[in-house]
RODO-2510 file (C-alpha; in nm, 4 decimals, decimal comma):
residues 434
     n   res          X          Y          Z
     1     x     0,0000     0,0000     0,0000
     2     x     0,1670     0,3151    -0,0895
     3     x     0,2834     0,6040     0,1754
     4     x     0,0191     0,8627     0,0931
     5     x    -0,2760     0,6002     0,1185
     6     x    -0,1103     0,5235     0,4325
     7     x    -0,0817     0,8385     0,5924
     8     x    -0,4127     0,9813     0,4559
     9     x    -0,5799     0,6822     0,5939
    10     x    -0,4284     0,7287     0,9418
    11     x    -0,4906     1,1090     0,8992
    12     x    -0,8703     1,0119     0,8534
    13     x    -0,9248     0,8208     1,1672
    14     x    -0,7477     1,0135     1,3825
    15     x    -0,9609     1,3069     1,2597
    16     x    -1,2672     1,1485     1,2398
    17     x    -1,3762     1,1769     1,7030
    18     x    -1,2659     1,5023     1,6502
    19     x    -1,5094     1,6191     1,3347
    20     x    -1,7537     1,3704     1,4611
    21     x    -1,7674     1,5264     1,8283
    22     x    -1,8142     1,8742     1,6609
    23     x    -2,0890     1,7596     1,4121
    24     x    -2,2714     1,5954     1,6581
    25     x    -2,2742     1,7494     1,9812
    26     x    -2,2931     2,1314     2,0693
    27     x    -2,2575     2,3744     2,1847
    28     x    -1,8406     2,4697     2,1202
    29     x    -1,7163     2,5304     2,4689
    30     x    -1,4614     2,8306     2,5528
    31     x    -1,1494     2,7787     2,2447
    32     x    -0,9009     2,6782     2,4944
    33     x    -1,1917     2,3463     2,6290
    34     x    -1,2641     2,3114     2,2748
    35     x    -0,8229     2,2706     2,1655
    36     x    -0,7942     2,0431     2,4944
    37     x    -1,0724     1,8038     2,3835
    38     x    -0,9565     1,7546     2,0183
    39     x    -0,6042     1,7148     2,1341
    40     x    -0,7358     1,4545     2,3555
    41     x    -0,9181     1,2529     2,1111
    42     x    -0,6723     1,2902     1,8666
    43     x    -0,3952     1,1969     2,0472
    44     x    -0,6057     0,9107     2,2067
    45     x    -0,6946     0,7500     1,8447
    46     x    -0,3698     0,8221     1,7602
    47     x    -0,2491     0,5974     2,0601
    48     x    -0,4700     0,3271     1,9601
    49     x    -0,3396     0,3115     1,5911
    50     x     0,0118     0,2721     1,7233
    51     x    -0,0538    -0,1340     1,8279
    52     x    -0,1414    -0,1886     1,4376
    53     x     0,1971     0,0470     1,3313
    54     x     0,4230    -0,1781     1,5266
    55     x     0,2325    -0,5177     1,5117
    56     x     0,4734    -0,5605     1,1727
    57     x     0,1427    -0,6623     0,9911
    58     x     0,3019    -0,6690     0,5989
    59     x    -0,0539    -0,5547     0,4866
    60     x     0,0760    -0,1889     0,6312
    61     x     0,4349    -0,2119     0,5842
    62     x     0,4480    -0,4462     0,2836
    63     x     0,4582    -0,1360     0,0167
    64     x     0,6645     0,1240     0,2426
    65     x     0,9173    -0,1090     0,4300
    66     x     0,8961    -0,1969     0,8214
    67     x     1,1695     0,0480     0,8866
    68     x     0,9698     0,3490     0,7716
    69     x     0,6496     0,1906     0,9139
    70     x     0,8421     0,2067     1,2376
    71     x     1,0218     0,5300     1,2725
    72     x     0,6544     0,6438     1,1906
    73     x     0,5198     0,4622     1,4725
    74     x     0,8044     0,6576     1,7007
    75     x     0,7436     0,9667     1,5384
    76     x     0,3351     0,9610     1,5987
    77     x     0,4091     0,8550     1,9346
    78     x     0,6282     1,1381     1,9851
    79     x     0,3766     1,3446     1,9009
    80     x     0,0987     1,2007     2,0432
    81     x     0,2477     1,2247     2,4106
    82     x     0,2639     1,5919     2,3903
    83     x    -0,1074     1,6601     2,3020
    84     x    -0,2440     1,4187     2,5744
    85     x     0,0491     1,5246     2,8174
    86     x    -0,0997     1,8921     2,7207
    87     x    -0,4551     1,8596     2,7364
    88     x    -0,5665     1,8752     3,0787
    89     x    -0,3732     2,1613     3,1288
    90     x    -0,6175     2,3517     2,8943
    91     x    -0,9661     2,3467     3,0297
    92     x    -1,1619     2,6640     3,1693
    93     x    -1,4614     2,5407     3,2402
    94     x    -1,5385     2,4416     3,5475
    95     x    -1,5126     2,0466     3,7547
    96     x    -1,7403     1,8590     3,9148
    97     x    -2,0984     1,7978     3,9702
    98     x    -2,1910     2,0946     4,1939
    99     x    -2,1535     2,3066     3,8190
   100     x    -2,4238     2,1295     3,6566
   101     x    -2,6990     2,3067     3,5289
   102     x    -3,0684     2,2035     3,4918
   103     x    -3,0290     2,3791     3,1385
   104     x    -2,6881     2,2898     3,0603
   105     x    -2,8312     1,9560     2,8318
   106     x    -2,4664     1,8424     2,7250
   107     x    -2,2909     2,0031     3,0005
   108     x    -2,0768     2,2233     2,7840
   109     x    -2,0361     2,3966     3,1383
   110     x    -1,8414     2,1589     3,3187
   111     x    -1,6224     1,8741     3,3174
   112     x    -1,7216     1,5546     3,4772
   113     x    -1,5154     1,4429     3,6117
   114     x    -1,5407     1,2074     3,9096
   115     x    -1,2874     0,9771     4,1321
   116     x    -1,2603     0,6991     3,9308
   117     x    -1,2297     0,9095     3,6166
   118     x    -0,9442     1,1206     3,7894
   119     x    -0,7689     0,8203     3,8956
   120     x    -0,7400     0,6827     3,5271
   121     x    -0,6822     0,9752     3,3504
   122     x    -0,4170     1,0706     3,5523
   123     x    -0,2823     0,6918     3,6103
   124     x    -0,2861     0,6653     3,1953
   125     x    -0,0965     1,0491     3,1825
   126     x     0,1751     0,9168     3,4139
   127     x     0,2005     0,5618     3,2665
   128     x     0,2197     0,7280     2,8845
   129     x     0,5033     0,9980     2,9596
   130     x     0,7026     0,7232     3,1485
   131     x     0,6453     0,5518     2,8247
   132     x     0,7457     0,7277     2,5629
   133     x     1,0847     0,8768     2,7790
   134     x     1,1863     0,5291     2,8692
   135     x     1,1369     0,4503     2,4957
   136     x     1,3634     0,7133     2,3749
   137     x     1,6293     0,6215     2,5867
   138     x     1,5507     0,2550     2,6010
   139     x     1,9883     0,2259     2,4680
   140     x     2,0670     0,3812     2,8182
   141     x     1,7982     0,1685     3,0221
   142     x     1,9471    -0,1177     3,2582
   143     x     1,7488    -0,3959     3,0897
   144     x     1,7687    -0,6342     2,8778
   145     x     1,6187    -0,5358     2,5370
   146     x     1,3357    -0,8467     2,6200
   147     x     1,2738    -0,7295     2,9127
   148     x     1,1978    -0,3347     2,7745
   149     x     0,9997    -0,4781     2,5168
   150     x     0,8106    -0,6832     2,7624
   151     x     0,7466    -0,3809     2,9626
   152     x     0,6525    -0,1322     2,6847
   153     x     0,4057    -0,3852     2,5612
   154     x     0,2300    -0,4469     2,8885
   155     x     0,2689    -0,0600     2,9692
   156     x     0,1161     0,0357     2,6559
   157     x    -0,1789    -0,1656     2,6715
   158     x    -0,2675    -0,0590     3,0601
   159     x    -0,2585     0,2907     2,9059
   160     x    -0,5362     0,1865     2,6460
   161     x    -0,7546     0,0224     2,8893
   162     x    -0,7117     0,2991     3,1437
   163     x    -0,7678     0,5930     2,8567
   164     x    -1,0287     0,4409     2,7296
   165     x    -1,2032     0,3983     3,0559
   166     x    -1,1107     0,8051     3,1256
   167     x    -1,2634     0,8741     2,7519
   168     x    -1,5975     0,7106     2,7890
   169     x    -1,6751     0,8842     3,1052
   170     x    -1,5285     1,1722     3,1451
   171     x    -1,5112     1,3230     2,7440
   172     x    -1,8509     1,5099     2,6685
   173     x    -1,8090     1,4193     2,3008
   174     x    -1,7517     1,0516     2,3377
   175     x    -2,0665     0,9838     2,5153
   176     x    -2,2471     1,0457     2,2271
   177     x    -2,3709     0,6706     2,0385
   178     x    -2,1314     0,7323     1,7423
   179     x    -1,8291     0,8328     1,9006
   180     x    -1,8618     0,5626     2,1741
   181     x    -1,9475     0,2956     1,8482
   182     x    -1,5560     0,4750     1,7202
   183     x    -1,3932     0,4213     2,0540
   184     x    -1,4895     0,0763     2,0721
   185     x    -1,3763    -0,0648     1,7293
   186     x    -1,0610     0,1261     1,7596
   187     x    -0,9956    -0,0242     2,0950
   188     x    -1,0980    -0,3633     1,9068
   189     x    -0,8431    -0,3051     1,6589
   190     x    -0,5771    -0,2209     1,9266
   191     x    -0,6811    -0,5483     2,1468
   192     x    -0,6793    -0,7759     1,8133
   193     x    -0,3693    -0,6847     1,6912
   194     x    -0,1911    -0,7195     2,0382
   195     x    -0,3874    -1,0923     2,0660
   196     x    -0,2304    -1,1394     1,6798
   197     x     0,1436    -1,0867     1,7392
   198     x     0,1413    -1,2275     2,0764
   199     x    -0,0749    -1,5109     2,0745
   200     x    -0,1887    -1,5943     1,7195
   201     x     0,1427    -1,5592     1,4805
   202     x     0,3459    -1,7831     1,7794
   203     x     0,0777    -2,0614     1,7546
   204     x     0,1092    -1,9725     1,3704
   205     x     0,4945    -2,0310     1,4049
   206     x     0,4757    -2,3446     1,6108
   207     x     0,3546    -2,5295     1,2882
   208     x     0,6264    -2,4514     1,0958
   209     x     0,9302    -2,5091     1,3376
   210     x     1,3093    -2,4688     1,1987
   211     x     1,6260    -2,6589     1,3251
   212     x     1,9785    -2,4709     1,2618
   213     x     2,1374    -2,6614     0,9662
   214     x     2,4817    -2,5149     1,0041
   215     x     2,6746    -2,2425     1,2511
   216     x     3,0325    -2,1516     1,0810
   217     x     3,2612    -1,8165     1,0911
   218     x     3,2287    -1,6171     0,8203
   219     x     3,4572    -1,3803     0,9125
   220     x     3,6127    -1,1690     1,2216
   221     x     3,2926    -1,1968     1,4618
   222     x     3,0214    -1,2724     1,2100
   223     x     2,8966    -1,6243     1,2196
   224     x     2,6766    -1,8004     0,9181
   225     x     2,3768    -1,9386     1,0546
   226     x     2,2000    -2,1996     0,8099
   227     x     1,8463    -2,2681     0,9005
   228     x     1,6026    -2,5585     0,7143
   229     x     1,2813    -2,5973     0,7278
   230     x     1,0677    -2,8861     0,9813
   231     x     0,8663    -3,0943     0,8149
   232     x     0,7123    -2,8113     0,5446
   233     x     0,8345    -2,6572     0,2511
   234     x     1,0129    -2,3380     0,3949
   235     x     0,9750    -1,9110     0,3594
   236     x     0,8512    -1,7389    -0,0209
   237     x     1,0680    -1,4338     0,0209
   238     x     1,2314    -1,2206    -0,2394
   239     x     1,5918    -1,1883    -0,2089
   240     x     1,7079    -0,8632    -0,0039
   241     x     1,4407    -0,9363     0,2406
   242     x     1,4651    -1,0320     0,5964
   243     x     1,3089    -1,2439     0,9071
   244     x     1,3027    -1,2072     1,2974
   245     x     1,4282    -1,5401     1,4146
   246     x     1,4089    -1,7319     1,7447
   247     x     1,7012    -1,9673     1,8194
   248     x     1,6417    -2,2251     2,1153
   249     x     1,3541    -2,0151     2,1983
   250     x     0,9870    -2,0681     2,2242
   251     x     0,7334    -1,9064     1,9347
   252     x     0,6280    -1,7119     2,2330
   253     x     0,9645    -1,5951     2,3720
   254     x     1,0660    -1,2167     2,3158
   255     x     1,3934    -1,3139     2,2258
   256     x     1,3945    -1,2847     1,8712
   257     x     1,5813    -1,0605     1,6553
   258     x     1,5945    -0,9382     1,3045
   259     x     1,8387    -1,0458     1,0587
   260     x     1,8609    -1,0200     0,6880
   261     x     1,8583    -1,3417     0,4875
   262     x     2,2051    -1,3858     0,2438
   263     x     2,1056    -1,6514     0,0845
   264     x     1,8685    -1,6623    -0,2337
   265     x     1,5515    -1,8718    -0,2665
   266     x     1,6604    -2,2195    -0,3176
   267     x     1,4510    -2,5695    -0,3780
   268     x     1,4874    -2,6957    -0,0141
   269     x     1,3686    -2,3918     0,1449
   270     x     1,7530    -2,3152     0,3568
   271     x     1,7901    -1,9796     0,4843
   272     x     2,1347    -1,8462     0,5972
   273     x     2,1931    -1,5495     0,7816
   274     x     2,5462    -1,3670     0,8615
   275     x     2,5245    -1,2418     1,2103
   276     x     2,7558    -1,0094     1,3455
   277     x     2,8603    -1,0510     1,7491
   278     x     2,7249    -0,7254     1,8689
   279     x     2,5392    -0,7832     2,1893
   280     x     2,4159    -1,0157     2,4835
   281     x     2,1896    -1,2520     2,2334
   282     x     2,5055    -1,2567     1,9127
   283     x     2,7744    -1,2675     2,1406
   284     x     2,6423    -1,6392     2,1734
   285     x     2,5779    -1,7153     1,8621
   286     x     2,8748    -1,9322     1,7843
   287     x     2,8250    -2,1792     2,0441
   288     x     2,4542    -2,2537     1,8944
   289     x     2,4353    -2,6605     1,8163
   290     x     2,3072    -2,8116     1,5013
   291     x     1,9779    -2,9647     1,5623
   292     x     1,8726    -2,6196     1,8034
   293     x     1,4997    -2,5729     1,6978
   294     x     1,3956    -2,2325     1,5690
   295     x     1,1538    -1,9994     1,4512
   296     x     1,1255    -1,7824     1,1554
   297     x     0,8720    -1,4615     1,1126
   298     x     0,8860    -1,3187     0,7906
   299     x     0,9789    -1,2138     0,5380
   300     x     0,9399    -0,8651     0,5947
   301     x     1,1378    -0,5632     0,4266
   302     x     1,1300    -0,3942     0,0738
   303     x     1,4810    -0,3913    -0,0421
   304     x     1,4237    -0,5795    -0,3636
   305     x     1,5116    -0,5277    -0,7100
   306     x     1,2555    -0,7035    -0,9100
   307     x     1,0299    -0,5838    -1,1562
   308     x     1,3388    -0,2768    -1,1536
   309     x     1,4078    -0,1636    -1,4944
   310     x     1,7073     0,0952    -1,4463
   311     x     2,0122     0,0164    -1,6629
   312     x     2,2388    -0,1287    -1,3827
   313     x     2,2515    -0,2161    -1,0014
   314     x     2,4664    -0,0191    -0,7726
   315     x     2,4772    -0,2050    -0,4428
   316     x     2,6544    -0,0189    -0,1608
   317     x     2,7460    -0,2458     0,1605
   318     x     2,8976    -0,2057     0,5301
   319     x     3,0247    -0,4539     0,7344
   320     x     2,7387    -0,7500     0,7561
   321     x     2,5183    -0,5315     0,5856
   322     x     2,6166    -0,7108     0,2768
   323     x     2,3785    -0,9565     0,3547
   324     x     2,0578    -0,8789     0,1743
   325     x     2,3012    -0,7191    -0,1449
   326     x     2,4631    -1,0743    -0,1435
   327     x     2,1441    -1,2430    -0,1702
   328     x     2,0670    -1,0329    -0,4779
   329     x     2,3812    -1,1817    -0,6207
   330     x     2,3221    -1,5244    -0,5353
   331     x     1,9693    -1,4720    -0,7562
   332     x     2,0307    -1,2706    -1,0019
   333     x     1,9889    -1,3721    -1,3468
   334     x     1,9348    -1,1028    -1,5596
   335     x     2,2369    -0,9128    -1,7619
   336     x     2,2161    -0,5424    -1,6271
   337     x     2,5711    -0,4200    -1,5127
   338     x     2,6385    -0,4681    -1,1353
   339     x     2,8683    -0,2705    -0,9105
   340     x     2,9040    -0,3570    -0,5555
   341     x     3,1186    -0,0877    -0,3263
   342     x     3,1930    -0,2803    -0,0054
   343     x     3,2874    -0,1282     0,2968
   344     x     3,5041    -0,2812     0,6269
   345     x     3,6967    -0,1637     0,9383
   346     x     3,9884    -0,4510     0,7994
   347     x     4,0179    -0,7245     0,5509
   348     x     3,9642    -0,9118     0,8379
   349     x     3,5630    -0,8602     0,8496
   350     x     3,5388    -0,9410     0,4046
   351     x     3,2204    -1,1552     0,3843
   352     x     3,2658    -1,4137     0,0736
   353     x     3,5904    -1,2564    -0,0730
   354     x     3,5850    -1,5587    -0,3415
   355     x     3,2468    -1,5641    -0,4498
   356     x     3,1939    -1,1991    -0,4860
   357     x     3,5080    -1,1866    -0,7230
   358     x     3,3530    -1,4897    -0,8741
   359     x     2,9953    -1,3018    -0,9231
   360     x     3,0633    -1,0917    -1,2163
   361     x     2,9490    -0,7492    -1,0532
   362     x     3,2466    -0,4758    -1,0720
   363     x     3,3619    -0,4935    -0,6543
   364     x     3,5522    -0,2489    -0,4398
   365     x     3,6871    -0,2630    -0,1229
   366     x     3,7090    -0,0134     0,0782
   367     x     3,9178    -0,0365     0,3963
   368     x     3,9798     0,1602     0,6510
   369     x     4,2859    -0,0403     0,8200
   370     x     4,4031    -0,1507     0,5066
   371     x     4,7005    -0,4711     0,5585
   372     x     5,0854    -0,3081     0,4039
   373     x     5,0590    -0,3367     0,0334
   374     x     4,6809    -0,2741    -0,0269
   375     x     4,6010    -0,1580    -0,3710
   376     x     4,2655    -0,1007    -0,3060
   377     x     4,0438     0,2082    -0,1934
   378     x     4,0939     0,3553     0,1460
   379     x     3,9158     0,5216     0,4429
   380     x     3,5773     0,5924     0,4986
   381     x     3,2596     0,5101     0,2371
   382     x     3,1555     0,9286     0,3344
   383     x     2,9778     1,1221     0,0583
   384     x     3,2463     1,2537    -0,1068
   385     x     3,3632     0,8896    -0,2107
   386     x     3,0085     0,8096    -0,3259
   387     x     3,0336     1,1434    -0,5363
   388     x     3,3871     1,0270    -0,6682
   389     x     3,2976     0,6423    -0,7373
   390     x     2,8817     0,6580    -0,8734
   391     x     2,8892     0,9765    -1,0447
   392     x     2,9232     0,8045    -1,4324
   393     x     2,6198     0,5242    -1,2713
   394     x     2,4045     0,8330    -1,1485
   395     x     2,4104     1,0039    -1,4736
   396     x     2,2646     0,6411    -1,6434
   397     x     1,9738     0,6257    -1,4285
   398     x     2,1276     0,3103    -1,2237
   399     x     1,9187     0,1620    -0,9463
   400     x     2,1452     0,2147    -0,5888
   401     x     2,0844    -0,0172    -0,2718
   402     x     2,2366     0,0621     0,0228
   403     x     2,2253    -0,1430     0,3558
   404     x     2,4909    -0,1001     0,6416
   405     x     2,5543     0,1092     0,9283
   406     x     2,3481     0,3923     1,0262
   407     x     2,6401     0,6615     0,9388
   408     x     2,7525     0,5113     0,6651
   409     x     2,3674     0,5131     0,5128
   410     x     2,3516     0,8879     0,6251
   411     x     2,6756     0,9519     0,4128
   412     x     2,6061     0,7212     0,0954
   413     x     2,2444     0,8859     0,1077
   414     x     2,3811     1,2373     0,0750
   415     x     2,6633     1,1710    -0,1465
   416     x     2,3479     1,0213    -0,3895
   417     x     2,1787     1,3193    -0,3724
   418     x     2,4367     1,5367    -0,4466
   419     x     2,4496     1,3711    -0,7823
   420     x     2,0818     1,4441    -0,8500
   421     x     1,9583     1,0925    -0,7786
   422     x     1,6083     1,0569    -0,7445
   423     x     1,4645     0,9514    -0,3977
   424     x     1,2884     0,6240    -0,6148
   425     x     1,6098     0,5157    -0,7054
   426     x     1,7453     0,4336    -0,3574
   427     x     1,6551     0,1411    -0,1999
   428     x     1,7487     0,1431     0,1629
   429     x     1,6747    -0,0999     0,5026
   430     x     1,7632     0,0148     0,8397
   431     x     1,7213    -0,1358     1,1746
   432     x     1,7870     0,1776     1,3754
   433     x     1,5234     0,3521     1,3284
   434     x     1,6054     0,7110     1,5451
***
């Protein structure tokens, strides 16, 4: 689904309490009551919609790529927290029952607002800033990334059940039959997908278990996992795609990780990954034991090339980034021109030295510790050596796909765009999404 249906659709429903509210129920309070209610709703709907942004449903981030589906979902988050964390702050009018009038039909006059109703609006206010700021500094937090996850999940929902609670009864607007009829699918959404991704796709996965094939070095701290398939016939993916995978874990363990898969489609349904030793979980990776049962969700991603028709393939790498890039190679079969600039700290960390000079694309190293006698290119992939090395394939329209560090992506991109490439000509997959 492209980005603009996307965003137009989201637009629409977290619009819609708001218009509806005004359509249907009157009078307007004061401006300032009338700013802190559509902030609420807004922001609340908004809330709600973030369980289906970071469920990783492919019907929502099939056509844009997960990584843009989910430095939306932080984004709209983001902004979300400030209007709710704002809202209360805004109201004039008066609270509590003692302010009702006799007159005053749909107590435009006052805000009801009881015990109960204080309790969870205010619980949901605090649980939602906590939140989001534990979120953005989740790298600095003294947990294991599991154990956040676990914790933003459960956190997140509480503040669902306890805003929507607060909404029903204390927002003039949503006790109206439409707007209540809104709140509750939208909360039904929310629920479903959480009771999709944590309970249906594991039972999903447990019928279509993996075992690791295979655990070799590949190169300085990057292991080559081989996975096959458990009695079925495997993962449909397109190459330059990738998987979250669960090794020696249960389907409904949050240890699982994503990965890009290196190797291309094949008849008995393998999958390799190249995993780099970066953390508690990859650290281990090399003592994994043939035979370890796994499981496999996926694929997800966009960085494909097929159905492309630009004159050749510029694939840009860093470190085990060449991972997806490599299973391009692996599958292609057409005759376009390839390139492949490669990128490492040492010639130490070269993934498949052999077969890329064996895969007929045009390949440079770059090193930035290059070994005495190196007649290769040197230092950093920065913009400038994008500028110097793609300038002839940005002038003939070539297709460029980039997947590696998060600076080096940053650098590559603006070296691109300094030649005039077109934004639909770069392909790129990130895991980091801030």
């Amino acid at each position: 689904m492209p980005a603009t249906i996307l965003l137009g659709a989201y637009a629409l429903l977290v619009a819609l309490p708001v218009l509806l509210g005004w359509a249907l129920v009157g009078p307007a309070r004061p401006w300032p009551d009338e700013v802190s209610s559509a902030l609420a709703m807004a922001g609340f709907a908004a809330l709600l919609m973030e369980f289906l942004l970071s469920g990783r449903f492919r019907a929502i981030s099939g056509g844009i790529g997960i990584d843009r589906t989910m430095r939306w979902h932080q984004l709209f988050a983001r902004v979300l927290t400030v209007g709710l964390l704002v809202h209360p702050f805004l109201y004039t009018v008066p609270i509590g029952a003692q302010f009702l009038r006799p007159e005053d039909a749909t107590h435009a006059g006052v805000l009801r607002l009881d015990a109960h109703t204080l309790v969870t609006g205010w619980a949901a206010w605090l649980l939602l800033g906590l939140l989001t700021i534990t979120a953005i500094g989740r790298d600095s937090m003294p947990w294991r990334y599991e154990t956040w996850r676990l914790l933003h999940g459960l956190g997140a929902a509480a503040v669902a059940v306890l805003g929507m609670r607060h909404t029903l009864w204390a927002g003039r607007y949503s006790t109206d039959p439409v707007l209540a009829t809104y709140w509750a699918t939208m909360f039904a959404l929310a629920a479903g997908s959480l009771l999709l991704v944590y309970l249906g796709r594991p039972l999903r996965h447990m019928r279509s278990p993996w075992r690791v094939a295979a655990v070799t070095r590949a190169a300085e701290r990057i292991w080559s996992v081989v996975l096959e398939p458990a009695g079925h016939a495997g993962l449909r993916f397109r190459a330059g795609q990738f998987a979250w995978i669960r090794l020696g874990a249960s389907p409904f363990s949050m240890r699982e990780h994503p990965f890009s898969i290196a190797s291309a489609p094949r008849p008995d349904g393998r999958l390799e990954f190249l995993i780099k030793e970066a953390g508690d979980f990859t650290r281990t990776v090399g003592a994994i034991a043939p035979g370890t049962r796994a499981f496999v969700d996926g694929p997800h991603g966009h960085l494909w090339i097929e159905g492309r028709t630009e004159p050749g393939l510029c694939l840009i790498a860093g470190g085990v980034g060449l991972a997806p890039l490599l299973s391009m190679l692996r599958a292609k079969a057409d005759p376009r021109p390839v390139m492949l600039l490669y990128g490492n700290r040492h010639a130490g960390q070269i993934l498949a030295s052999e077969e890329l000079a064996a895969s007929g694309a045009e390949v440079v190293h770059v090193l930035q510790e290059p070994p005495p006698g190196w007649q290769g290119a040197t230092g950093l992939m920065d913009r400038d050596f994008i500028r110097a090395r793609c300038e002839a394939a940005a002038k003939a329209g070539w297709l460029f796909v980039l997947c590696g560090p998060p600076p080096m992506m940053r650098e590559v991109r603006a070296g691109l765009v300094a030649l005039g490439v077109a934004p639909g000509r770069i392909l790129e997959e990130r895991f980091v999404y801030d």
